[in-house]
Phi, psi and omega in degrees: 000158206209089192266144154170161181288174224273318189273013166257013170273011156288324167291018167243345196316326200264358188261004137200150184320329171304326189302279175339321178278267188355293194275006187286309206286316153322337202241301177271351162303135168275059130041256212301351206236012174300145183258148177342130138108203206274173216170104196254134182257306180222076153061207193278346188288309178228136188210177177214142178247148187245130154252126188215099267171144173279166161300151183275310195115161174270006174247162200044062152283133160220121171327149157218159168227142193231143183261344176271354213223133139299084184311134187234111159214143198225114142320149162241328181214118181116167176240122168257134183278133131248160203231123178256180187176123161288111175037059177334124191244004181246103178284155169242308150220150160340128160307146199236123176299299195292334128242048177041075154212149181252147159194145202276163176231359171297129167278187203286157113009275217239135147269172152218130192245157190219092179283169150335119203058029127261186192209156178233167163206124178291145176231154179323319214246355162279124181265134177197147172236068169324152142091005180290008200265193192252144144107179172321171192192106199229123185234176168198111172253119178268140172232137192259162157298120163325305179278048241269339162327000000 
């Protein structure tokens, strides 16, 4: 898992091929004006969702891990609580192929409180509960391929 602001991304760009793109699109997409839901940048390798939504709050938080995807998630509004766990060990349900989530009954680790212009980024072993924060709340999460092929 990886926290930081949106002009310090350059210093992750090398740690996968995706990464350069992800954040080039983050820094130069007009963002605010994305329409809900999935918005595709490379195809099934890389795309981005965009959401805006109230925050849920931390009870009945439930972790998810996704095995194809890397997860990018930038705030745009609102401040999100999230909740990590380093490699979870309570399925709460079967991983789901078709939309690549897994979810968990390990409560989080860690908060993350994430204002406007950051980004956080799940690696597969990262367990996370987005959308956890209070009031609206408008991200955009990319998700990259695990399989940069």
């Amino acid at each position: 898992m990886i926290l930081d602001r949106l002009e310090n991304a350059e210093r992750y760009e090398n740690i996968h091929p995706g990464f350069k793109a992800a954040f080039e699109f983050l820094r130069t997409a007009d963002l605010g004006n994305l329409p809900e839901g999935r918005n595709d940048i490379d195809g099934n390798r890389m795309y981005a969702v965009v959401v805006q939504d109230l925050g849920k709050g931390r009870d009945g938080s439930h972790l998810e891990t996704h095995r194809k995807y890397i997860d990018i998630q930038f705030d745009l509004s609102g401040c999100d609580c999230i909740g990590w766990k380093h490699i979870p060990v309570a399925e709460r349900k079967a991983y789901d192929e078709k939309k690549d989530v897994e979810l968990h009954d390990d409560p989080p680790e860690l908060w993350l409180e994430t204002p406007p212009g950051t980004f956080v980024i799940f690696f597969p072993e990262d367990a996370h509960a987005p959308m956890e924060g209070e009031g609206m709340l408008h991200k955009v999460i990319v998700k990259v391929a695990v399989d940069k092929r």
